[in-house]
C-alpha positions as CSV (number, residue, x, y, z in Angstrom):
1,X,39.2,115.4,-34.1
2,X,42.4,113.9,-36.2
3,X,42.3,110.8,-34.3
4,X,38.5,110.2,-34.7
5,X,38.6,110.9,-38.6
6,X,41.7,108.1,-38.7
7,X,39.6,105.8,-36.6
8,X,36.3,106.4,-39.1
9,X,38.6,106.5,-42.3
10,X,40.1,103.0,-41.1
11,X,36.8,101.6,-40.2
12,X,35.2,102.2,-43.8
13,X,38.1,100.7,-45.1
14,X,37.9,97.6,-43.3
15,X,34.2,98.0,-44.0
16,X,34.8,98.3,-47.9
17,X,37.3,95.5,-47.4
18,X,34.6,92.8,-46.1
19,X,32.3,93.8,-48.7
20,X,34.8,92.9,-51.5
21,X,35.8,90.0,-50.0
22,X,32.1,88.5,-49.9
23,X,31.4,89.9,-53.1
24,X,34.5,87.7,-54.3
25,X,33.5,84.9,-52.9
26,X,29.9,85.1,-53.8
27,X,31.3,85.2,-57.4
28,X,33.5,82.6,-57.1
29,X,31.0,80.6,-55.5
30,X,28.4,81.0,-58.1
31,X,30.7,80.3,-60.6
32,X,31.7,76.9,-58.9
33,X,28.2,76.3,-58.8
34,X,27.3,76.5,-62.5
35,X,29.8,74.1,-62.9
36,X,28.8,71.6,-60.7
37,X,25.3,71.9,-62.1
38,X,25.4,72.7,-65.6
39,X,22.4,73.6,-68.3
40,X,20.6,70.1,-68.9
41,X,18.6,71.1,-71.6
42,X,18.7,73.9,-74.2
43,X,17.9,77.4,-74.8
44,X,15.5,79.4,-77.2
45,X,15.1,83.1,-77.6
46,X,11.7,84.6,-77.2
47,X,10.7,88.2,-76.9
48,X,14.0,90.0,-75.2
49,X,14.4,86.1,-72.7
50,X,16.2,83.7,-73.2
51,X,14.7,80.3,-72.2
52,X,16.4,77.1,-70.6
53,X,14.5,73.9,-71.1
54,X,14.6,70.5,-71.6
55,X,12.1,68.0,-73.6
56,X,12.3,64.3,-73.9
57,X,9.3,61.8,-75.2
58,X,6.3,61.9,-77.5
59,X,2.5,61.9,-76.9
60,X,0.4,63.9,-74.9
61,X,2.2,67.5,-74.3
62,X,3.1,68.3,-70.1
63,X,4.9,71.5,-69.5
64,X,6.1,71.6,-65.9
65,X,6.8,75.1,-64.2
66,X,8.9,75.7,-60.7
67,X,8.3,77.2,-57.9
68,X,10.4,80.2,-56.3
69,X,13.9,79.2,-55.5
70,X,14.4,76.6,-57.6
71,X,14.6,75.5,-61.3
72,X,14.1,72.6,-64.0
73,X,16.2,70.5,-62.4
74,X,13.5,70.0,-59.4
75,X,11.5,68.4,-62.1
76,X,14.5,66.4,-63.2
77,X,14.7,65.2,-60.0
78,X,11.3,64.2,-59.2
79,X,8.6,63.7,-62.0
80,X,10.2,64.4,-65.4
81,X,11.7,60.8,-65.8
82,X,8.6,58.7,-64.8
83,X,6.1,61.2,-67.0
84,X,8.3,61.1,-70.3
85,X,7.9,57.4,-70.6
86,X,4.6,58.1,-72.0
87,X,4.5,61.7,-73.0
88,X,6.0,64.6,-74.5
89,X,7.8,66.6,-71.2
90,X,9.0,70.1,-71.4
91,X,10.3,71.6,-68.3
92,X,11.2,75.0,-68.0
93,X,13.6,77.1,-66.2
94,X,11.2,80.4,-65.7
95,X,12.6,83.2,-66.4
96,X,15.7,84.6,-64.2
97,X,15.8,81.0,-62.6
98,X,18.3,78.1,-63.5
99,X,19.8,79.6,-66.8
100,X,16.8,81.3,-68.0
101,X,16.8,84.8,-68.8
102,X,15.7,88.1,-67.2
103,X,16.8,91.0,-68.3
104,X,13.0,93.1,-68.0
105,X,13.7,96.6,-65.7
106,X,10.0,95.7,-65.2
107,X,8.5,93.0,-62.5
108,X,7.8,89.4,-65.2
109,X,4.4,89.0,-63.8
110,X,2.7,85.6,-64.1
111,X,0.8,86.7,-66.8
112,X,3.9,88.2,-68.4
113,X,5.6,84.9,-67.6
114,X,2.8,82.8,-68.9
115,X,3.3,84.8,-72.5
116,X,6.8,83.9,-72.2
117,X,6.0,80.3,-71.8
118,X,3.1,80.1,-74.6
119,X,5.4,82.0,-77.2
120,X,8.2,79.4,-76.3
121,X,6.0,76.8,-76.8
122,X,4.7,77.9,-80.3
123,X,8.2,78.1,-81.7
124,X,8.8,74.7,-80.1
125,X,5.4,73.4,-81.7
126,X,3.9,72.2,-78.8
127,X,0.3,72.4,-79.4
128,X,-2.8,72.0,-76.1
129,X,-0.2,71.0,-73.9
130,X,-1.4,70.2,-70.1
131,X,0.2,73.1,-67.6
132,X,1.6,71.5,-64.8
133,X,3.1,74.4,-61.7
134,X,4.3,73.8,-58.2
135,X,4.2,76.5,-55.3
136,X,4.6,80.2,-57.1
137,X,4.1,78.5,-60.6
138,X,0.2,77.6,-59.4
139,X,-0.1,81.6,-60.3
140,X,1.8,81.3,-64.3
141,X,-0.9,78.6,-64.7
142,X,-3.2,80.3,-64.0
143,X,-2.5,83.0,-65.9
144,X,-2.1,80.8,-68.7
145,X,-5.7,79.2,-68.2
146,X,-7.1,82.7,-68.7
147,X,-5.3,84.4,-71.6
148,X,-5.0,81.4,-73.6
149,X,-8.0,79.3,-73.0
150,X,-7.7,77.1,-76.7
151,X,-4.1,76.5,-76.2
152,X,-4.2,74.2,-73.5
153,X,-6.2,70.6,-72.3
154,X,-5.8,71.4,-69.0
155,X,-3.8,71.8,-65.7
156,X,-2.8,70.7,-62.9
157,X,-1.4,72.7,-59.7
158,X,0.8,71.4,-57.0
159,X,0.5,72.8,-54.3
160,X,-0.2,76.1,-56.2
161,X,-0.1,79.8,-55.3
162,X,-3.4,81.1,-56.7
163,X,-4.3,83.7,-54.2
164,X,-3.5,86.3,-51.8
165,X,-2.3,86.5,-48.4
166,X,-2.3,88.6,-45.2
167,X,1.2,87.7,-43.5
168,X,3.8,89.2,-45.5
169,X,7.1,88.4,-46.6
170,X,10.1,87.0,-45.0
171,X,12.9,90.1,-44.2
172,X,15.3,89.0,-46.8
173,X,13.0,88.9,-49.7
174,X,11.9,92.9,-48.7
175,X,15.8,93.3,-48.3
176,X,16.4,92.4,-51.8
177,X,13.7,95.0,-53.4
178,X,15.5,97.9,-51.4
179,X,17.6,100.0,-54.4
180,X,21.1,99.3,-54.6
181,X,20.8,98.1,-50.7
182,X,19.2,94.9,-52.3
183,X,22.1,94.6,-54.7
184,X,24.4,95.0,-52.6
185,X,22.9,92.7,-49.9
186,X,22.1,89.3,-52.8
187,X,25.9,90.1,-53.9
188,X,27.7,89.8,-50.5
189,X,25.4,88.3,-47.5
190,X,23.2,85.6,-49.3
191,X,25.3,82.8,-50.8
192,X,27.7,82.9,-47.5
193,X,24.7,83.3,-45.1
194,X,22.7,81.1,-47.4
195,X,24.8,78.5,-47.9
196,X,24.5,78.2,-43.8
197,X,21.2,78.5,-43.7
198,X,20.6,76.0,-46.6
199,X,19.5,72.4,-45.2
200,X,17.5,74.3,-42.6
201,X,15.4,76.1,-45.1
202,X,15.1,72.6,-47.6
203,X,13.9,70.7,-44.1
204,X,11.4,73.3,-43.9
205,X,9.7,72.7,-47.4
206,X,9.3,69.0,-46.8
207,X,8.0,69.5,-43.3
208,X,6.5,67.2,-41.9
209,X,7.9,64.5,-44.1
210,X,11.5,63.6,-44.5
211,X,14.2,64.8,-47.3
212,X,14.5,62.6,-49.8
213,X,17.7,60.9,-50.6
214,X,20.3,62.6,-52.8
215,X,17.5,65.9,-53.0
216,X,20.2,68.2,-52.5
217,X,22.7,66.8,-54.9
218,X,20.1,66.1,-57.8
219,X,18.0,69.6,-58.1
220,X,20.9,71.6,-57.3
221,X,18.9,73.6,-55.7
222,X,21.8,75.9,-54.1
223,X,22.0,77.1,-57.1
224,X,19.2,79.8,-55.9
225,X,22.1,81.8,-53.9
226,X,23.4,83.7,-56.8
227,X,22.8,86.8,-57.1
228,X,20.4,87.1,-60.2
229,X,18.3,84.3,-59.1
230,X,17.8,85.7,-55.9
231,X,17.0,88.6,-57.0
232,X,14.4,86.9,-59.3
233,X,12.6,84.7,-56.6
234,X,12.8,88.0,-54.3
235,X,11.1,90.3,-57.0
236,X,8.4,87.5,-57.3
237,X,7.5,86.2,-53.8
238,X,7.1,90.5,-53.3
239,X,4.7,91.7,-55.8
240,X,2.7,87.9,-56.0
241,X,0.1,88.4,-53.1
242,X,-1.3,92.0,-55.0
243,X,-1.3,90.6,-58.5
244,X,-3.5,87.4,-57.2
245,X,-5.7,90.0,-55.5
246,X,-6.2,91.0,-58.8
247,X,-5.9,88.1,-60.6
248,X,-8.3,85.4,-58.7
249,X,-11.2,87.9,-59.0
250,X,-11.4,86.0,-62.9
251,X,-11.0,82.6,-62.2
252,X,-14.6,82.4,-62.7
253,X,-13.6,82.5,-66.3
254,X,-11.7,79.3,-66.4
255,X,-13.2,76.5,-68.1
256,X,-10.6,73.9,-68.7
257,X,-10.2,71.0,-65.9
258,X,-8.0,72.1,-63.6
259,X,-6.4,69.1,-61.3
260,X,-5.3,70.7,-57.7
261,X,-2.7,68.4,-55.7
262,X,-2.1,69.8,-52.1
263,X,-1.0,68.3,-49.4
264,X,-2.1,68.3,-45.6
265,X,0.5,69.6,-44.2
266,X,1.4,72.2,-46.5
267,X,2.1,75.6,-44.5
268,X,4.0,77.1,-47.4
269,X,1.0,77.4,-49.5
270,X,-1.8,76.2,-47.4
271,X,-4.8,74.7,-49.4
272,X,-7.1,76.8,-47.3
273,X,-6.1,79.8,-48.5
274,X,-5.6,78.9,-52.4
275,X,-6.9,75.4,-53.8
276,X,-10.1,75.6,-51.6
277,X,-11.1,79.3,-53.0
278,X,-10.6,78.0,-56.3
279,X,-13.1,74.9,-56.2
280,X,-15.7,78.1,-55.2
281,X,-14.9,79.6,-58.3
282,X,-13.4,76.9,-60.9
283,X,-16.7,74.1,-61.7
284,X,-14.5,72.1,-63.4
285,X,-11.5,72.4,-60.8
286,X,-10.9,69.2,-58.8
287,X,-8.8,69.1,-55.4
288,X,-6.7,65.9,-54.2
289,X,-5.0,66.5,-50.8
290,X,-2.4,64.0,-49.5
291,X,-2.5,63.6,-46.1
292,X,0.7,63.9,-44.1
293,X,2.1,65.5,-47.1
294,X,4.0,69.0,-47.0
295,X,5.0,71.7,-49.6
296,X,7.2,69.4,-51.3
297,X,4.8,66.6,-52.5
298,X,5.9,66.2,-56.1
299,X,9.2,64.9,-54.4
300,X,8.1,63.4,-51.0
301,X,4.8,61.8,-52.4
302,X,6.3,61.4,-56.5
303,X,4.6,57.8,-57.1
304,X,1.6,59.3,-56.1
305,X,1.1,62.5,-57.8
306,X,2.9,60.7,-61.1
307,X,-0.3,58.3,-60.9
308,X,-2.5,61.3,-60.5
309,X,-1.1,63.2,-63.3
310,X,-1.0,60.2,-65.7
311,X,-5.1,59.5,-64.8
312,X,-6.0,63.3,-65.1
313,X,-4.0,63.4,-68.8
314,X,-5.4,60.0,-70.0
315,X,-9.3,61.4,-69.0
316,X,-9.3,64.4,-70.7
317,X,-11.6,65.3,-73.7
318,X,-10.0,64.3,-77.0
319,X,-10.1,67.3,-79.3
């Protein structure tokens, strides 16, 4: 019985030993991340959040939005550059993303999300901007389209999350909303497993297409493997499906033209399960699909959707 209690006591020691040791390194790590990739832009408070973004140009207003596992910087690495030769361009880091905020005990729904971004808009003085969201940002949109109906000219999804769906979440995402376990786990496992894992799981948001050079390097997109951001994208790819349940049964209310990019071969956020229910329910909603294209087409196909933006903009109703 002695030597069975040693053997137990030496084994949670060990066990208590790994778990400090990846916590360690998961903090160092993190750290040597945020100094690799650094805040671009800068930072306003609004409501109990504070907001990273960045804004460059005049004209026309285009706020772009991120999807899950990712931040500004995909923006600044793809369509922010070509748009702000022309317009104003705000990009955002939503909230508990990039170096945004998010300090809520309670889930930042979209539509919690979208008051963030309208609030941090006012204070910025951006008046009938055009919403632009990729992937999980298609739902903040959205939101945005119905709560504050005046205070935009339009939008435009990419590949946009806008409704509910049947096959679940991946294990580490229902990992992560476990108490304490889910801590615990986004602390220790997910930057050193991640980090493994990490050109695998990029390949598989351009599929079919090909990376595109330096994609890695410029969106600094690792920087999803700390533990606050993964917590973040977690806590939102979990409770989205039952909020667009909810959510999609007003999109009949929308009136503002809505622009929906998707892309063929999009099995991330397929177009038959989200932009093609919303041209049932949005009149004014047109839909654009790319062929060949996968989840990533703001990247893969950037020329293109640039040149679909800019003609979208440029024939909207002057107010």
């Amino acid at each position: 019985m002695i030597l069975v209690m040693t053997v137990l006591k030496i084994l949670l020691l060990a066990l208590a030993a790994i778990i400090l040791l990846l916590a360690a390194y998961t903090y160092a790590a993190a750290r040597w991340l945020e100094h690799e990739y650094p805040p671009s832009g800068a930072f306003i408070e609004v409501g109990d959040q504070q907001l990273h973004y960045l804004a460059k140009g005049e004209g026309q207003s285009i706020v772009l939005l991120h999807g899950a596992s990712a931040s500004l910087r995909d923006f600044e690495a793809s369509l922010f550059d070509g748009l702000e030769r022309d317009h104003q361009v705000i990009a955002f880091d939503r909230p508990g993303y990039g170096y945004s905020t998010r300090t809520s005990e309670t889930w930042l729904n979209p539509e919690i999300q979208a008051d963030l971004i309208h609030q941090a808009l006012e204070k910025l003085n951006v008046e009938n901007p055009v919403i632009i969201g990729h992937s999980l940002a298609g739902s903040v949109v959205m939101a945005y389209l119905l709560k504050y109906p005046d205070d935009v000219s339009g939008a435009v999804l990419l590949a946009g999350a806008t409704h509910s769906w049947t096959d679940g979440v991946s294990a580490n995402v229902q990992l992560a909303g476990i108490p304490l376990l889910g801590k615990l786990f986004s602390s220790t496992l997910v930057m050193p497993i991640g980090q493994l894992l990490f050109d695998g799981a990029v390949k598989n948001v351009f599929e079919p297409e090909q990376l595109t050079q330096d994609y890695r390097e410029r969106t600094g997109a690792i920087l999803a493997l700390r533990p606050g951001a993964f917590q973040s994208s977690a806590e939102d790819v979990r409770n989205l499906s039952d909020f667009l349940e909810q959510q999609a049964k007003r999109y009949g209310e929308i009136k503002k033209p809505l622009l929906m990019i998707t892309a063929e071969k999009d099995t991330i956020v397929p177009a038959w399960n989200h932009a093609d229910r919303v041209e049932k329910q949005v009149p004014q909603s047109v839909q654009i699909s790319l062929p060949g294209a996968g989840h990533a087409l703001h990247h893969s196909r950037r020329e293109e959707v640039e040149g679909l933006i800019r003609e979208f903009v440029s024939d909207l109703p002057s107010d």
